[in-house]
N, C-alpha and C positions, 0 to 999 in steps of 0.2 A: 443631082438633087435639085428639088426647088425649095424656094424657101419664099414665103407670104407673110407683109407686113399689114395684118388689118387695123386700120386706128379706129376707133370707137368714142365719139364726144357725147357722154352720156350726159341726160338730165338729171343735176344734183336730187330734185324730189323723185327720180326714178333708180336711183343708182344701186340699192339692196334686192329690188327687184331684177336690175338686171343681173348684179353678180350670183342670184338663185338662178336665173334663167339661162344661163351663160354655164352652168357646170357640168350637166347633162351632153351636151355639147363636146364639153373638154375631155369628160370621161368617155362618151362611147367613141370620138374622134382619136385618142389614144391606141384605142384597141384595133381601129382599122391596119390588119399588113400591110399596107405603104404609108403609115405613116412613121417618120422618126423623130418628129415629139411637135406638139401642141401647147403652151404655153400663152397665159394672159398674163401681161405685164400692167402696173400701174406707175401712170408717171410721176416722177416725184417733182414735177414743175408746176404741172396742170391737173387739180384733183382730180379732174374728172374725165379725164384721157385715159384709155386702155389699148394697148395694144398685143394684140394676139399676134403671137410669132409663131408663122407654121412650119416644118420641113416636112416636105416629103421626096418619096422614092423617085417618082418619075411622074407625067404630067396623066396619066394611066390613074395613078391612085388621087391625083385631086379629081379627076371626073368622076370617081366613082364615091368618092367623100361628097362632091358638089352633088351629085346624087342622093346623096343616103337622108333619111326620115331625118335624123338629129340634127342634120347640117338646113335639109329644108325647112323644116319646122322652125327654127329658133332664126333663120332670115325671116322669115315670115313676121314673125314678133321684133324682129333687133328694133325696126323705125319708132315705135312706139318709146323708144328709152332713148332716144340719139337727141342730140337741136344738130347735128350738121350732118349731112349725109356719109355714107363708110367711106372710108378711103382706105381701097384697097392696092398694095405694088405688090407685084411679083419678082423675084431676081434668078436665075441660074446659077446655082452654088457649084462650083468647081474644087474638089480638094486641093489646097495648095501646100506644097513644101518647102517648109523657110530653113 
C-alpha cells in the first residue's frame, strides 16, 4: 500500500470554493479500483489546513489516478485557493502485526 499526505493552506476568502471544488475529486477518486480510501481532513489547530489522506493499492493505481480528468482538472484550479504551495509526502504502508 501507499499512503499520501497532501496538505493544503487554503485562502480563508477562498475556502467554500475550494471545499465545492475539492468533492468531485473525492468522489470519482473513491471509485477508482486502486484506491482504498481518499479522505480530506480539517485541521483543528489551523482553520485553514486540509489534508487529504490517500491509500492506495500499489504505485500502478496512483499513476493512473495522477492521470485521470478529476485528478488533472482540480490540480489545475487547486493554486487559485492555496497562499502556500501543496505539500505533498508519500510513505510505503506495510501491514504490521502487534
Amino acid at each position: 500500500m501507499i499512503i499520501i499526505h497532501a496538505s493544503f493552506h487554503v485562502n480563508p476568502a477562498k475556502q467554500d470554493e475550494f471545499l465545492t471544488e475539492v468533492q468531485p475529486l473525492i468522489a470519482a477518486s473513491r471509485k477508482e479500483s486502486g484506491n482504498v480510501s481518499y479522505i480530506l481532513y480539517k485541521d483543528t489547530e489551523n482553520d485553514h489546513i486540509y489534508t487529504m489522506v490517500e491509500v492506495w493499492k500499489d504505485a500502478q493505481a496512483i499513476a493512473i489516478h495522477n492521470q485521470s480528468s478529476h485528478f488533472t482538472e482540480f490540480v489545475g484550479k487547486a493554486n487559485e485557493f492555496l497562499t502556500a504551495p501543496l505539500d505533498v509526502k508519500s510513505f510505503d504502508g506495510q501491514p504490521v502485526t502487534l
